[in-house]
C-alpha positions as CSV (number, residue, x, y, z in Angstrom):
1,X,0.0,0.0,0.0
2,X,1.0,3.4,-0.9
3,X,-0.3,6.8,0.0
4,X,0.6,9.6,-2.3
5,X,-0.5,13.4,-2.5
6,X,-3.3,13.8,-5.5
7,X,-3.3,17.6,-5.7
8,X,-3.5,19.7,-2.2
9,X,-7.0,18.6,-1.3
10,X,-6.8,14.7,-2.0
11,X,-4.8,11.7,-1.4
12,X,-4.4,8.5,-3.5
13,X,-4.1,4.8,-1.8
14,X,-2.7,3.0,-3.9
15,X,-3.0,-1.0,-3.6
16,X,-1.1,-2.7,-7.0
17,X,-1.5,-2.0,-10.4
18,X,-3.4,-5.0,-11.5
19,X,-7.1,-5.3,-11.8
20,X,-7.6,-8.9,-10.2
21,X,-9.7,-10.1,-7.7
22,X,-7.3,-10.2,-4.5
23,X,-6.9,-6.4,-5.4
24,X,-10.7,-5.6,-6.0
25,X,-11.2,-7.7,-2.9
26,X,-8.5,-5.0,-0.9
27,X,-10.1,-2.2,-2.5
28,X,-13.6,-3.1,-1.8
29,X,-12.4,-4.0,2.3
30,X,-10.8,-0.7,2.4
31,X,-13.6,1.7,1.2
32,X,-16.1,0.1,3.7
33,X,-13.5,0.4,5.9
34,X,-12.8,4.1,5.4
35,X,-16.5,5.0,4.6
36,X,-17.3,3.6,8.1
37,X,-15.2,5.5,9.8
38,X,-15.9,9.4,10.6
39,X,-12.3,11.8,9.3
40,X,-12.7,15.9,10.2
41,X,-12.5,17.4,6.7
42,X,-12.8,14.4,4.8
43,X,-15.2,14.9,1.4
44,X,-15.7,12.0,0.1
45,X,-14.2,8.6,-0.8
46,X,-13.9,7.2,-4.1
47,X,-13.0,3.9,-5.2
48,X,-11.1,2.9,-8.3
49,X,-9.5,-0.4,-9.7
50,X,-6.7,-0.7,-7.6
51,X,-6.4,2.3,-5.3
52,X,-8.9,4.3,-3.3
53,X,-8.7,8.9,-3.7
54,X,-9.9,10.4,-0.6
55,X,-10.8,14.0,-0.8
56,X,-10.4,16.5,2.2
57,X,-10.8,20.1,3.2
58,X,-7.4,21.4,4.7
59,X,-8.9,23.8,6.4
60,X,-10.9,20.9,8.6
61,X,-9.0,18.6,8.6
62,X,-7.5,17.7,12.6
63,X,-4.1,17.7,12.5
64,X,-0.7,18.0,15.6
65,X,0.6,21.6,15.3
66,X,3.0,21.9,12.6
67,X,1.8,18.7,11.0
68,X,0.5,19.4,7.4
69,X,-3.1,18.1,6.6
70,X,-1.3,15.9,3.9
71,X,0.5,13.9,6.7
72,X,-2.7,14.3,9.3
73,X,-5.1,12.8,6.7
74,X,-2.1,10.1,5.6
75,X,-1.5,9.0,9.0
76,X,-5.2,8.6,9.5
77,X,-6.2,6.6,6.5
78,X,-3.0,4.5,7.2
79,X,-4.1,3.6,11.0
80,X,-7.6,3.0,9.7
81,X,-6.7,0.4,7.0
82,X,-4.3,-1.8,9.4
83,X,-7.9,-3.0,10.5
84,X,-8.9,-3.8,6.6
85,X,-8.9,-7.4,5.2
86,X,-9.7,-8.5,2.2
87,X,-12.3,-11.4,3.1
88,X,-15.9,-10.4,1.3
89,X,-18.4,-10.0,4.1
90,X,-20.6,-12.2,2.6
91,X,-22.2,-13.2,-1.0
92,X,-22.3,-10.4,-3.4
93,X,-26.0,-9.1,-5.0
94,X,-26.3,-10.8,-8.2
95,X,-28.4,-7.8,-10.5
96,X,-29.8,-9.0,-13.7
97,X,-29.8,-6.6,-16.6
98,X,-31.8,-7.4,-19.6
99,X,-30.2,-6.3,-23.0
100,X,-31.9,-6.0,-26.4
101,X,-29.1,-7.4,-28.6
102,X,-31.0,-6.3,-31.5
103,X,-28.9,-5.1,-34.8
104,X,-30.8,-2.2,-34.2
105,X,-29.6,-1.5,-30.6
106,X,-26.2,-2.9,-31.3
107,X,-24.3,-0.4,-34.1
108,X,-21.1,-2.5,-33.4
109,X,-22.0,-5.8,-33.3
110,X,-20.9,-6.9,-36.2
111,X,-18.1,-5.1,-36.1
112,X,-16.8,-6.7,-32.5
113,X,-17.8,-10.2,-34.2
114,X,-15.3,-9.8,-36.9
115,X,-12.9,-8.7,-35.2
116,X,-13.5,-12.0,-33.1
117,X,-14.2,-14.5,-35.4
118,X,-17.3,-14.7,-34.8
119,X,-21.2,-14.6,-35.6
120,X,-23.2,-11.6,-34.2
121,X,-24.8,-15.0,-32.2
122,X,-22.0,-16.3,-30.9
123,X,-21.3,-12.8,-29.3
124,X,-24.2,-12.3,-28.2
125,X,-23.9,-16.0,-26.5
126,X,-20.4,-15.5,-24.9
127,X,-21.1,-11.9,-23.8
128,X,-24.4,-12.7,-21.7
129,X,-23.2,-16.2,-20.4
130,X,-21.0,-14.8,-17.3
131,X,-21.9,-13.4,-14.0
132,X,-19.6,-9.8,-14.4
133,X,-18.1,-8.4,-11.3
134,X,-18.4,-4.4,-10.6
135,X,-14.8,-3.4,-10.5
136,X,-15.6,0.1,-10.5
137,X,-18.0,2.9,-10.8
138,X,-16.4,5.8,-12.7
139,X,-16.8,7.6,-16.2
140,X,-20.5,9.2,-15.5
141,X,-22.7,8.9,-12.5
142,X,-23.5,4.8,-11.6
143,X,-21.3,3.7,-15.0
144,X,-20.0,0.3,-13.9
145,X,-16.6,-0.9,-15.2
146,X,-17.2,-4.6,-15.2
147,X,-14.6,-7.8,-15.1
148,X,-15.0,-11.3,-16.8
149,X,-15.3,-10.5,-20.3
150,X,-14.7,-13.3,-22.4
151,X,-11.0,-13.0,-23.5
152,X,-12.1,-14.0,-27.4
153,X,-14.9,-10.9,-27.1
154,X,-11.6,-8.1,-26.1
155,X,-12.2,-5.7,-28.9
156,X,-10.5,-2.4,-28.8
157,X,-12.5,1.2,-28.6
158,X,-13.0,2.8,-31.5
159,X,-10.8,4.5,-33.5
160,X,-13.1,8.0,-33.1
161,X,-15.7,8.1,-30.3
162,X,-19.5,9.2,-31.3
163,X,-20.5,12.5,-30.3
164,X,-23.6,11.1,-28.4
165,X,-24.4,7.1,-26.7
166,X,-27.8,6.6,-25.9
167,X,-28.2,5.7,-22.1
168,X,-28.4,2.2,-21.1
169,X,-26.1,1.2,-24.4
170,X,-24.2,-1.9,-23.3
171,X,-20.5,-1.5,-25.0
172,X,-17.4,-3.5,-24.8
173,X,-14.1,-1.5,-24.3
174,X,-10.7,-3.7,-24.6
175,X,-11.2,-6.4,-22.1
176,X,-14.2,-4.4,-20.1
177,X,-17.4,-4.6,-20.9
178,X,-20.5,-1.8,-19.4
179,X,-23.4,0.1,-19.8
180,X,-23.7,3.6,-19.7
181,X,-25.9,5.4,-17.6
182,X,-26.7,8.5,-19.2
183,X,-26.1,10.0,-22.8
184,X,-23.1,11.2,-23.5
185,X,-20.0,10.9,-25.4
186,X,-18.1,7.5,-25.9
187,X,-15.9,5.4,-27.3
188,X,-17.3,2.1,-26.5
189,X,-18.0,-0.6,-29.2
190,X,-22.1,-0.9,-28.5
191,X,-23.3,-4.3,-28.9
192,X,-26.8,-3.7,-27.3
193,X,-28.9,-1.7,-25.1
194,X,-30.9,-2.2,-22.0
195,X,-34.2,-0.4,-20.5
196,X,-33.0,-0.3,-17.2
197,X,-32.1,3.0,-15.9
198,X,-28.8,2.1,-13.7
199,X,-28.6,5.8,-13.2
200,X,-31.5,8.0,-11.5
201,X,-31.1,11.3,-9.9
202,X,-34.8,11.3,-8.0
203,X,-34.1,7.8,-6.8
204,X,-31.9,6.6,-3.2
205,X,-30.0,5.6,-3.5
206,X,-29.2,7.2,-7.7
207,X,-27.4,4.0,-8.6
208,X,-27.9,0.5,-9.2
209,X,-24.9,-0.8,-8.9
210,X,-21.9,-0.9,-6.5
211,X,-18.9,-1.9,-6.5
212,X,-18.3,-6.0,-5.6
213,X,-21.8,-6.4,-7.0
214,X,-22.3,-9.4,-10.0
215,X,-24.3,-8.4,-13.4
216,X,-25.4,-11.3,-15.1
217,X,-26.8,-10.0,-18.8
218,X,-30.5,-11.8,-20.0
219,X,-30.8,-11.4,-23.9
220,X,-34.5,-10.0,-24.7
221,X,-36.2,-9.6,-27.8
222,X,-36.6,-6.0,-29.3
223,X,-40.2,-6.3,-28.3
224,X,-39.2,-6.9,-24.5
225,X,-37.3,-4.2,-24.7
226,X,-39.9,-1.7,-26.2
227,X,-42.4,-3.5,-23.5
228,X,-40.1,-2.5,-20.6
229,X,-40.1,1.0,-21.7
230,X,-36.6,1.1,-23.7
231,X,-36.0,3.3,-26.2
């Protein structure tokens, strides 16, 4: 574990370099761990693949006289995560997701199947057969990074993002896949879309997922999808 300086107002725990599970495992006992605990001046806590930001007010933040709040904050998170282990406190939610892989829904499917090898089918097939893990929520509000891709599905981004993803498009990006939340820009290969809203503003909690959670994709028809209210 390392604690670095991420500006003047934030700190970066950093836990490896890899995305695996014994490190999503550490990240996942450390952020519980931190978010349980109350820090003067601390903002927020955020979560990544391997390392954990925590964002602080220096101007609240307890400290020794002539300590900085860098080192106060430092020596606090780094007392708080001697008690951290990385055993999951029990079974993870499994969320289900159903996803219109429709041609119509799904601008790159072909395009991630020949890269493959594939048919648009046998995509389809291998990407909604695993249980995903949430690695990390990032990119736009509730957008979940998420692991256990099939290696023979690893298709890179695109070459020029579009201008504008429709929310709940589920895309594959290198050896991710995920869905996004909201419109917005991206450079995602889109193989489907879902009517699920993973993302709501009026709703508490706003998101769907969190991190440690499993997604397991259920292929619906375009009619489904229509039914359930997606666009």
């Amino acid at each position: 574990m390392r604690i670095l300086p991420l500006g003047d107002r934030a700190i970066l725990v950093e836990f490896g370099s890899a995305i695996d599970e014994q490190t999503r495992l550490l990240v996942r006992a450390s952020f519980e761990q931190l978010s349980s605990v109350s820090f003067a001046g601390v903002l927020d806590v955020v979560p990544g693949f391997a390392s954990i930001a925590v964002h602080y007010d220096p101007a609240q933040v307890s400290r020794a006289v002539g300590a900085t709040p860098h080192v106060a904050i430092s020596e606090s998170v780094e007392e708080v995560l001697r008690a951290a282990v990385t055993t999951p406190g029990g079974e993870p939610r499994l969320v289900e997701i159903p996803v219109c892989y429709d041609p119509s829904l799904a601008p790159d499917l072909d395009e991630v199947a020949a890269h493959a090898h594939l048919t648009p089918a046998q995509v389809v097939e291998l990407h909604s057969a695993p249980d995903y893990v949430v690695h990390m929520i990032g990119f736009l509000p509730g957008f979940p990074y998420l692991g256990g891709l099939d290696p023979r599905l690893t298709t890179p981004r695109r070459s020029s993002p579009r201008t504008r993803v429709p929310a709940g498009s589920v895309g594959i990006g290198g050896s991710q896949t995920g869905v996004y939340t909201i419109d917005s820009p991206g450079g995602w290969q889109l193989i489907g879309r879902t009517a699920v809203r993973l993302f709501d503003v009026e709703r508490d909690p706003p998101t769907v997922l969190r991190i440690g959670d499993k997604v397991r994709f259920r292929p619906v028809t375009l009619a489904e999808h229509r039914a359930a209210g997606g666009a």
